[in-house]
C-alpha positions as CSV (number, residue, x, y, z in Angstrom):
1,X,107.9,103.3,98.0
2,X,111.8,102.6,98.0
3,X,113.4,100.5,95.7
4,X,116.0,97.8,96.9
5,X,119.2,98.5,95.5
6,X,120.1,94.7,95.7
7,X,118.0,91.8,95.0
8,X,118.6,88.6,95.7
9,X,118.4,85.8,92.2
10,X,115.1,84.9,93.9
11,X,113.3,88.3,94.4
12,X,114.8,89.7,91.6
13,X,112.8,86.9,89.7
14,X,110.0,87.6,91.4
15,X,110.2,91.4,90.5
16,X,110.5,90.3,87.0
17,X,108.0,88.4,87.1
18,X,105.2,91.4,88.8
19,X,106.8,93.6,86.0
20,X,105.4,91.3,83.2
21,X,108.9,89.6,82.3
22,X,109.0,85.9,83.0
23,X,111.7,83.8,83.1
24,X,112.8,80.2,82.8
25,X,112.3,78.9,86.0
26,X,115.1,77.4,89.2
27,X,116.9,80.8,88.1
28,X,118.4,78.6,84.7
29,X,118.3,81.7,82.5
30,X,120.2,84.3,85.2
31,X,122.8,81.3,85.4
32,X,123.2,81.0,81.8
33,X,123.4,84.6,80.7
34,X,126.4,84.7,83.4
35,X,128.1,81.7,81.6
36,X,127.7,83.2,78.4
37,X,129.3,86.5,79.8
38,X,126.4,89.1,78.8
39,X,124.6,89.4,82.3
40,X,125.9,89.3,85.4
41,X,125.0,89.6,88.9
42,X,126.1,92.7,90.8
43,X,127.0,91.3,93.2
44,X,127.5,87.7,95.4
45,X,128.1,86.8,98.7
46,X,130.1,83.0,99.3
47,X,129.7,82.2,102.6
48,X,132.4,79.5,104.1
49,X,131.0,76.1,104.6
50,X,131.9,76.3,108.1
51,X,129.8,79.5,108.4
52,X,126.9,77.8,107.0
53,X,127.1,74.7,109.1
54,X,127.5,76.4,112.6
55,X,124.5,78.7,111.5
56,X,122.3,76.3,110.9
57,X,123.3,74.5,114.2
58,X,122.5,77.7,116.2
59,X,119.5,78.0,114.5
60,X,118.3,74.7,115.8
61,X,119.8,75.8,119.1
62,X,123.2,74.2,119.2
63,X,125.8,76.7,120.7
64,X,128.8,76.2,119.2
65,X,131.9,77.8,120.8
66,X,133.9,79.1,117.4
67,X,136.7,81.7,117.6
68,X,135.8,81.8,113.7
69,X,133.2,84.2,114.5
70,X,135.3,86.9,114.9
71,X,136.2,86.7,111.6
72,X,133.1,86.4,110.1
73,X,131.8,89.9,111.4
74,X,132.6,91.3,107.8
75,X,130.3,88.7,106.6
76,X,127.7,89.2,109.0
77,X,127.4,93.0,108.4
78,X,126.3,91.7,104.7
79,X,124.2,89.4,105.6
80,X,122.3,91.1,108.7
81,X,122.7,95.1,108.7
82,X,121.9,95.5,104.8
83,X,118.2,94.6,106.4
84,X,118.2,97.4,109.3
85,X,118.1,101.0,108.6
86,X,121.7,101.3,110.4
87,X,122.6,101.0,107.1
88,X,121.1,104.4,106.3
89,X,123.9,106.0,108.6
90,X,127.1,104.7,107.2
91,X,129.4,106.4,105.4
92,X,126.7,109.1,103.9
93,X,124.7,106.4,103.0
94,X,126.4,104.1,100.9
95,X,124.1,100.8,100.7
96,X,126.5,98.3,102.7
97,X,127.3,96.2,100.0
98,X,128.5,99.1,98.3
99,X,131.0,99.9,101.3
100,X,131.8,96.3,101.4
101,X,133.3,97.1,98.0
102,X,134.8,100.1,98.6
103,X,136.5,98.6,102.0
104,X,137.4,95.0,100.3
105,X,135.5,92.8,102.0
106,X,136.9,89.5,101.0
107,X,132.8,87.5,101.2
108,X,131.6,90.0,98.2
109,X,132.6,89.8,95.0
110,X,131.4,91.5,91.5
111,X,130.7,88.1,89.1
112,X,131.7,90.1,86.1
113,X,135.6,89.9,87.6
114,X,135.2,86.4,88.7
115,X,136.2,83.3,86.6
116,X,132.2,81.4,86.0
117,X,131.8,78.7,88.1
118,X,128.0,76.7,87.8
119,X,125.8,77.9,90.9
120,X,125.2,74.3,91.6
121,X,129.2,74.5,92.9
122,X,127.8,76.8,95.7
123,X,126.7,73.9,97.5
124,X,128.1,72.3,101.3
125,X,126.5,69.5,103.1
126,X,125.1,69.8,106.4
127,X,123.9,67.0,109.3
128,X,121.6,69.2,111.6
129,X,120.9,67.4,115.1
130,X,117.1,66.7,114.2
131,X,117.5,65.7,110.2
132,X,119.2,63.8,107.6
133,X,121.8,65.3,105.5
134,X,121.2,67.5,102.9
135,X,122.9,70.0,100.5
136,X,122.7,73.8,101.7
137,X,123.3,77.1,99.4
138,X,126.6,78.6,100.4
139,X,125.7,81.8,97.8
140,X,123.4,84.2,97.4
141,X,123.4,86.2,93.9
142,X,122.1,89.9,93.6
143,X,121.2,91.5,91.0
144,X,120.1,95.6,90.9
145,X,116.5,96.5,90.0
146,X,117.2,98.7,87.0
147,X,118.4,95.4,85.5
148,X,114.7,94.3,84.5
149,X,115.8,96.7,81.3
150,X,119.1,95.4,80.4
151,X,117.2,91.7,80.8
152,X,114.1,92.8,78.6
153,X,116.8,94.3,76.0
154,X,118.8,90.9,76.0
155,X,115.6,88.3,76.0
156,X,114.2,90.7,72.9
157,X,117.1,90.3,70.9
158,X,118.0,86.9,71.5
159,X,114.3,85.4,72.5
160,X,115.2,81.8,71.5
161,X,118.3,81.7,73.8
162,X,116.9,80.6,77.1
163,X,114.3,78.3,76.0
164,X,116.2,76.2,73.3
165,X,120.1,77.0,74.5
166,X,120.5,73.0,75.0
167,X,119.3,72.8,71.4
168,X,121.3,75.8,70.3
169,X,125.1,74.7,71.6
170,X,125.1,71.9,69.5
171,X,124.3,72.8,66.4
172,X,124.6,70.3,62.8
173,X,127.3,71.4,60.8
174,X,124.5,73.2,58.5
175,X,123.1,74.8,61.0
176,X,126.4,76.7,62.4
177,X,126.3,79.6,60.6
178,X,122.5,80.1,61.7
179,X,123.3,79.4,65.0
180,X,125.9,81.4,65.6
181,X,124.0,84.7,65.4
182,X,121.3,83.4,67.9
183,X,124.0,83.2,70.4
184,X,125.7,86.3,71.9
185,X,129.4,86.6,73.4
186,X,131.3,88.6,76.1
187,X,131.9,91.1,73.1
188,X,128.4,91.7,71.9
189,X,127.6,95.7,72.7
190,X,124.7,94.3,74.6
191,X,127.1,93.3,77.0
192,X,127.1,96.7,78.1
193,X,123.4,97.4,77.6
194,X,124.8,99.5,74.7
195,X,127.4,101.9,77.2
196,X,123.5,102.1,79.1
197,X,124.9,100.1,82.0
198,X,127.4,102.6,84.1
199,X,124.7,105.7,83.9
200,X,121.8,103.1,85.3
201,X,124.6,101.7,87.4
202,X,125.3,105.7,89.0
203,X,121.3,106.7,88.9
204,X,120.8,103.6,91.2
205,X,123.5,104.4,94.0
206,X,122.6,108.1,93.9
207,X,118.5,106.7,94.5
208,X,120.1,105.1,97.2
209,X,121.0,108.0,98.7
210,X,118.3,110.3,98.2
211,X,115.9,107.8,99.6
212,X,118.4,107.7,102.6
213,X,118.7,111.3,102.8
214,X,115.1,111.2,103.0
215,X,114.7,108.8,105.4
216,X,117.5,110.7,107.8
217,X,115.2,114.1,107.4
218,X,111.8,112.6,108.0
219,X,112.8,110.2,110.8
220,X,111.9,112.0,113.7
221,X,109.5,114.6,112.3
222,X,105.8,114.3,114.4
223,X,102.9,113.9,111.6
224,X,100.2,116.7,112.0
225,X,96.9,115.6,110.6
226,X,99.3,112.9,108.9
227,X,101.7,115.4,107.5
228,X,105.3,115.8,108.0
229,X,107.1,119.1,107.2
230,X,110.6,120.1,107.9
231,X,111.4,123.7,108.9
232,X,113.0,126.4,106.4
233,X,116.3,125.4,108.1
234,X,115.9,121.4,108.1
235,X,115.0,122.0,104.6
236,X,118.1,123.8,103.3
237,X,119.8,120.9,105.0
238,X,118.1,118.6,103.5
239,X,118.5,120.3,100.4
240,X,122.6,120.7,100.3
241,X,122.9,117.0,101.1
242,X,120.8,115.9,98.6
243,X,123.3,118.5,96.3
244,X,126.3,117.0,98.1
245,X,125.0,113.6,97.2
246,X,124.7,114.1,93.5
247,X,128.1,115.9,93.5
248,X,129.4,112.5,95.1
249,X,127.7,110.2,92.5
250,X,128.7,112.8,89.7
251,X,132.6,112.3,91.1
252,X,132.6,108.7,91.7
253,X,131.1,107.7,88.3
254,X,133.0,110.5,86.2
255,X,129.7,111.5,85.1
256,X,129.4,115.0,82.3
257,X,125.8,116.6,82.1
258,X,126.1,115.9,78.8
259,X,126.3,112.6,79.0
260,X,123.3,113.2,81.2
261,X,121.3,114.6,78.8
262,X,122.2,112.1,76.6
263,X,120.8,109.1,78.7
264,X,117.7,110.8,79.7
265,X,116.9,111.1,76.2
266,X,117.8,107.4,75.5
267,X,115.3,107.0,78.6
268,X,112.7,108.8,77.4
269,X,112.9,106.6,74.1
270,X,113.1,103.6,76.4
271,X,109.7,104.3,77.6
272,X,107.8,105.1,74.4
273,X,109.2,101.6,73.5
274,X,107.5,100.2,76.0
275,X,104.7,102.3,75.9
276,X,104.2,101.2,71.9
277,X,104.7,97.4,72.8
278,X,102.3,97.7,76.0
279,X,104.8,96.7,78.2
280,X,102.9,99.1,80.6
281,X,104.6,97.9,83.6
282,X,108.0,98.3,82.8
283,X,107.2,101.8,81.3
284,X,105.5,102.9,84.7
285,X,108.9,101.5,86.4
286,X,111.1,103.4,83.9
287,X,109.3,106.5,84.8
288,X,110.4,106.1,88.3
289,X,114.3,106.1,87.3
290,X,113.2,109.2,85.0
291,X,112.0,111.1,87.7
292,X,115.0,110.5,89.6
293,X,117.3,111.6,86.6
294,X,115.6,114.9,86.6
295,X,116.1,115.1,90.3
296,X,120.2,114.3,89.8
297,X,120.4,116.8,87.2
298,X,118.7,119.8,88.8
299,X,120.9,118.5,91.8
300,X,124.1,119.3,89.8
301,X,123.2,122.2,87.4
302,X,120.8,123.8,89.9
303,X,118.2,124.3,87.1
304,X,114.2,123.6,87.8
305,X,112.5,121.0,86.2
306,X,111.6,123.5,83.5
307,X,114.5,124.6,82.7
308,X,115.9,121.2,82.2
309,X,113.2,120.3,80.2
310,X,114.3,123.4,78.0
311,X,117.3,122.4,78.0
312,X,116.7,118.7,76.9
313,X,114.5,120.5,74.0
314,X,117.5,122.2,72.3
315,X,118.9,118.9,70.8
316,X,115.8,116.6,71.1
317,X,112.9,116.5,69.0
318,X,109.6,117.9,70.0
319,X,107.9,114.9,71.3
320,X,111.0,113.7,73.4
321,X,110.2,117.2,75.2
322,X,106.8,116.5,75.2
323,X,107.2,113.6,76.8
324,X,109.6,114.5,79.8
325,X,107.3,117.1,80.3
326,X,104.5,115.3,80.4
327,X,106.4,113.8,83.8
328,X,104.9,116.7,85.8
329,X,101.5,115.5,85.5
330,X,100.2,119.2,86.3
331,X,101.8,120.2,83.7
332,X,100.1,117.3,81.4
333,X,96.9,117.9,82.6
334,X,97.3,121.9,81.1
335,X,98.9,120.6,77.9
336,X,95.5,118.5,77.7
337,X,93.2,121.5,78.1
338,X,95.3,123.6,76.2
339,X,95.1,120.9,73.2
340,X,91.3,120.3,73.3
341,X,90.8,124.5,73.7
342,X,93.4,124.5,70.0
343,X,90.8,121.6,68.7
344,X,87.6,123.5,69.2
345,X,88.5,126.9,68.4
346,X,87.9,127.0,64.4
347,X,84.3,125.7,65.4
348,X,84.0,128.3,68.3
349,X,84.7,131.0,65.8
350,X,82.4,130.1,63.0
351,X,79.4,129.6,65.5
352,X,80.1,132.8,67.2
353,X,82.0,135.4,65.2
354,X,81.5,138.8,67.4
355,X,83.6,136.5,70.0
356,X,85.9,135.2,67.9
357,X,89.2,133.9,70.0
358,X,93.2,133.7,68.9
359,X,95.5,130.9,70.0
360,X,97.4,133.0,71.8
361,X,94.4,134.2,74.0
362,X,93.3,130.9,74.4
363,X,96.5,130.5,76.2
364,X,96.1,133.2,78.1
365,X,92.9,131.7,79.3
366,X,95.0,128.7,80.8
367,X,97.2,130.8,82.0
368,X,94.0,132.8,83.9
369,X,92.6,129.0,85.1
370,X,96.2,128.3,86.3
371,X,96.7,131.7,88.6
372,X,93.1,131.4,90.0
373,X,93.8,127.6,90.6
374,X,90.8,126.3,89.1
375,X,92.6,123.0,87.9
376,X,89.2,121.2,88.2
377,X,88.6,122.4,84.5
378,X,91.8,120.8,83.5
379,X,91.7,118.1,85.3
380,X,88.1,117.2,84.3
381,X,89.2,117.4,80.2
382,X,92.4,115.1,81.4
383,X,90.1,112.7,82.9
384,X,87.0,112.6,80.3
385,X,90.3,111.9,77.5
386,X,91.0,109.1,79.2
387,X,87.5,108.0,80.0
388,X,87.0,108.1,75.8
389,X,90.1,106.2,75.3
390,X,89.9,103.5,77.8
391,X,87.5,101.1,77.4
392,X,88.3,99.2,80.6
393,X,87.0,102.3,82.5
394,X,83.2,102.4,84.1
395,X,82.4,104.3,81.0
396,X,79.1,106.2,82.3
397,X,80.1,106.7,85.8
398,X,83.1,108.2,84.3
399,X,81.1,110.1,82.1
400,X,78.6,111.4,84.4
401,X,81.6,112.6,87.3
402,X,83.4,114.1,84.4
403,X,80.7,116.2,83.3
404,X,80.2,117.3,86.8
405,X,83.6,118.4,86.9
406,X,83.3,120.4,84.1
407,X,80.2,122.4,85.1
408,X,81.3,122.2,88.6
409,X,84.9,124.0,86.6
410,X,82.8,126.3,84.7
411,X,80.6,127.9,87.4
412,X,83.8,128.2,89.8
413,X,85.6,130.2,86.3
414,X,82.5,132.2,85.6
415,X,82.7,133.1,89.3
416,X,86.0,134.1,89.8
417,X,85.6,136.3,86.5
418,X,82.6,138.1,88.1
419,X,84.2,138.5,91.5
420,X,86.9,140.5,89.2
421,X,84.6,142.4,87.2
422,X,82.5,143.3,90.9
423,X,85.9,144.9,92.2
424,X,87.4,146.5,89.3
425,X,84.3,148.2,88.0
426,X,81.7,148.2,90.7
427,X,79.5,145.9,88.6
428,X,76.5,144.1,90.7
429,X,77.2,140.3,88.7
430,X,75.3,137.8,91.6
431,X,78.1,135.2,92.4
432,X,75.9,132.4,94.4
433,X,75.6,130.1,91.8
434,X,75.0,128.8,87.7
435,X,72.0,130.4,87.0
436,X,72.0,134.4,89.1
437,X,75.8,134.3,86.7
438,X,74.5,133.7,83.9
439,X,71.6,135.5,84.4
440,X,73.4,139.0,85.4
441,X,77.0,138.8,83.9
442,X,76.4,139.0,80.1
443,X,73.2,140.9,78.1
444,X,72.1,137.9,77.1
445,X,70.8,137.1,80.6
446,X,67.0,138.2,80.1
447,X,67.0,135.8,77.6
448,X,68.6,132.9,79.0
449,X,65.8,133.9,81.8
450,X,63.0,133.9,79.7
451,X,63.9,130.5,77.5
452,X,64.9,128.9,80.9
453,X,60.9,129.0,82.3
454,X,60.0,127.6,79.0
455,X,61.6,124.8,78.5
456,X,61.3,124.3,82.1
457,X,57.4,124.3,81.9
458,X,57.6,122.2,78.8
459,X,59.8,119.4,81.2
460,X,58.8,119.8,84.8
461,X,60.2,116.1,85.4
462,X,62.7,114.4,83.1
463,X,66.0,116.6,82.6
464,X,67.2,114.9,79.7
465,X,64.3,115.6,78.0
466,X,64.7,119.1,78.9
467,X,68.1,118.8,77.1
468,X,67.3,117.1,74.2
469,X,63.7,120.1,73.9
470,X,66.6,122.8,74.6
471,X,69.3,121.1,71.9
472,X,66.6,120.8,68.9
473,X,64.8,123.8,69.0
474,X,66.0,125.7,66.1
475,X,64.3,129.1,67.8
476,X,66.7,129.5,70.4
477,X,69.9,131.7,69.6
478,X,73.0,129.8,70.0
479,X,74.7,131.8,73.0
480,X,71.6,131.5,74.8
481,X,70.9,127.5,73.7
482,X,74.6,127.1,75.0
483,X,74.4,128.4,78.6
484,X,70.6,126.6,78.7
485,X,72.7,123.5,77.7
486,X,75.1,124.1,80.3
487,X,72.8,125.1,83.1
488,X,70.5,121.9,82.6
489,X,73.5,119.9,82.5
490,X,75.2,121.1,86.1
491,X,71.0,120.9,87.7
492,X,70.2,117.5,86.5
493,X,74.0,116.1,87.8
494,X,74.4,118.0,90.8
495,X,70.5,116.7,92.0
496,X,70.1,112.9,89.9
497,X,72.5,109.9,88.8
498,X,71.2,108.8,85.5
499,X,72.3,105.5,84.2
500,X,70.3,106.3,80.5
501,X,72.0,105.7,78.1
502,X,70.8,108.5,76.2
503,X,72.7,110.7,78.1
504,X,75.9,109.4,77.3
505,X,75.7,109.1,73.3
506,X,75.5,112.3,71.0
507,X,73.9,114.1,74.0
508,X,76.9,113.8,75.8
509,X,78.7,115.3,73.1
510,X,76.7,118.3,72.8
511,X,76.5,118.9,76.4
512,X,80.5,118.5,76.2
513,X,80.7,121.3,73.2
514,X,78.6,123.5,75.0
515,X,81.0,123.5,78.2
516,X,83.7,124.6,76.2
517,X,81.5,127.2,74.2
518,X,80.8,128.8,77.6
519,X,84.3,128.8,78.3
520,X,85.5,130.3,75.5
521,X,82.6,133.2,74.9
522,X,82.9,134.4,78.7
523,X,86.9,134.5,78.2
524,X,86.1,136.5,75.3
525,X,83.5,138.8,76.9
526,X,85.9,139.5,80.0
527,X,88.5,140.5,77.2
528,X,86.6,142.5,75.5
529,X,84.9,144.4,78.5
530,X,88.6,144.3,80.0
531,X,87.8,142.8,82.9
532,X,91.1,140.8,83.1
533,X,93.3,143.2,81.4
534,X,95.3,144.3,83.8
535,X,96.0,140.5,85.1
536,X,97.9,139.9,81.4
């Protein structure tokens, strides 16, 4: 959803406030980090007192014959078109207040340039024809979105200065020196959000613009089965002006790539900050200006988000990579498999070692998954890692859909390999489903046949039972206990919801094992009958 460039004191309080970050209330602490010269607005609007009066008169529907009017049409293209989308057709665009600037409009001003004067001075009376008198705003103060961070950065370091600032300005003589350093000045680097300000200041405007860009190119596209796509052609249009636009924000804000570089990495920082101190919501609005930093910066250098996030490596450390990496969430969800693959291997190897694995074929596995696009196996370890490791989850029913995911993963890969090995060598593997793969694609199949029927006589009814019969018998060898693990598993989900809690303990865990076990022995039984050597 688009963000609003400018806010308005009230709604950017209310922002704050559905981000987590709370403030003193009657907008008191926006007012007083403006006094003290560390936080400003980014813009106001004064409107005359005559303006306000005839407006309100008109809204109780008095005409009033003004030639003042005329005048005020600067004002009223503030006030009225900022709301419309003919604001997404001016000068390639620019959010109105932002031309206002640019053309001088004499009703908008930046606070930081004006003398402070108390917001309670931004005040006119006005008699309406059905009322008493009564004091009316003549201001409205905005304030950009991106400043939630600058705030958060200020009320951090200084967290007594709203709350006990009365307390605070008149200090005992004692109690000067103290005092003193709970107060900041115009001078404090904060001020500046630590040189942070101009770069969120030129990621902002340029949002502005994609998001109008984006707007412009989708406007009049039909939906198809609630789809919109642009042609080849309305995409390479939309494409240059998006370029053009970054090359307009790089020029206006005298912006280096460098520099770029530079704040995404303080961004990415940003975010494990907030990540660390659970300020989830800030770091989930964070990652929204990331995103759009990536997009500026492949705008201007032309590089893909890969090759940024190569670039970013070269003077970052590994987990700042990481984690702007882990922005494609694709690209996560691999790293996740990939990981858990790395973590089971030394046990993979000692429990089978005539199909013992390397790293780097494991890799080549996920690459395999990746080309064949079977990212329900990824997916479904992504998923179950954050089932584990969030408690707020429905744990079971979490559980129980990410197990079927994973068998649901596995038959699809053991499928795809066969369909391979059919065409390459002739071979005669059944592809329907679990148990005719298994059964026909590796030696062992007779077996699994034969200890199947057995344990399936010993448990006609209860599936877990079946499990836990197949898990403890010591008889069984383990390749063939592994795919009988595997195979109950995917026929008592795909038929019954348990809610036992059996299930979901150290059963769970073995069932889990034996997925990957699978996984791992058929990836090393299509190497070594080079079923998938030609694909590498």
């Amino acid at each position: 959803m688009p963000r609003r460039r400018y806010l308005s004191a009230r709604d950017f309080t209310k922002y704050c406030s559905k981000l987590k970050l709370d403030l003193e209330p009657w907008n008191r602490e926006l007012e007083l980090y403006e006094k003290l010269g560390i936080f400003f607005p980014a813009a106001r609007i004064v409107k005359p007192d005559d303006y306000v009066r005839l407006l309100r008169l008109a809204m109780h529907g008095v005409e009033v014959a003004s030639t003042d009017w005329e005048k005020w049409k600067e004002l009223d293209s503030l006030l009225f078109e900022r709301a419309s989308h003919e604001s997404r057709d001016n000068l390639e665009g620019w959010h109105p207040f932002d031309q206002g600037f640019d053309n001088d409009n004499v009703f908008l001003s930046k606070p930081e340039n004006d003398e402070f004067q108390p917001w309670k001075n931004y005040k006119c009376w006005i008699t309406p024809p059905t009322g008493e008198k009564s004091l009316e705003d003549t201001v409205i103060h905005y304030y950009h979105a991106w400043q939630i961070h600058h705030l958060y950065a200020i009320k951090e370091r200084y967290p007594l200065l709203a709350k006990y600032y009365w307390l605070l300005q008149n200090p005992s003589d004692e109690q000067k020196q103290r005092v003193t350093r709970l107060i900041p000045d115009r001078d404090d680097p904060i001020t500046s959000f630590w040189g942070k300000a101009r770069f969120f200041e030129a990621l902002s405007f340029y949002r502005e613009l994609y998001e109008n860009e984006h707007y412009r190119a989708f406007e009049n596209i039909p939906e198809i089965d609630r789809m919109q796509s642009l042609t080849e052609e309305q995409y390479e249009i939309y494409k240059e002006n998006l370029e053009n636009h970054a090359h307009a924000v790089e020029s206006k804000f005298n912006l280096e790539i460098d520099e770029l570089y530079g704040y995404l990495r303080e961004l990415l920082g940003l975010h494990t900050k907030y990540e660390t101190k659970e300020k989830n919501k800030l770091a989930d609005d964070l990652e929204e200006d990331i995103i759009f930093l990536a997009r500026l910066i492949s705008s201007l250098t032309g590089d893909s988000f890969f090759e940024t996030e190569d670039k970013l490596g070269n003077n970052s450390p590994y987990w700042t990579k990481r984690k702007f990496r882990h922005f494609d969430k694709a690209t996560e969800v691999y790293d996740r498999m990939e990981e858990e693959l790395e973590r089971m291997l030394p046990t993979y190897n000692e429990l089978f070692p005539c199909n013992q694995l390397t790293l780097s074929q494991t890799k080549q596995l996920s690459k395999f998954i990746d080309q064949n696009s079977l990212f329900i196996l990824p997916y479904a370890f992504f998923d179950l890692h954050k089932t584990v490791n969030d408690p707020k989850r429905f744990r079971n029913v979490s559980l129980y859909i990410g197990m079927s995911n994973l068998t649901t993963g596995l038959e699809s890969f053991l499928r795809t390999l066969a369909i391979t090995a059919n065409e390459k060598f002739s071979l005669n593997i059944e592809t329907g489903t679990l148990h005719p793969l298994i059964g026909t694609m590796f030696p062992l199949g007779s077996d699994f046949q034969r200890e199947q029927e057995r344990f399936k006589t010993q448990n006609t009814d209860d599936g877990i039972e079946y499990l836990v019969d197949v898990f403890t018998d010591s008889g069984v060898e383990n390749i063939v206990k592994t795919f009988l693990l595997v195979h109950g598993a995917r026929n008592l989900i795909s038929h019954h919801y348990s809610s036992k809690q059996e299930l979901y303990g150290r059963l769970y865990a073995h069932l889990y094992d034996a997925v990957i076990n699978s996984l791992l022995y058929s990836w090393s039984y299509a190497l070594n009958e080079h079923w998938i050597v030609d694909e590498f």
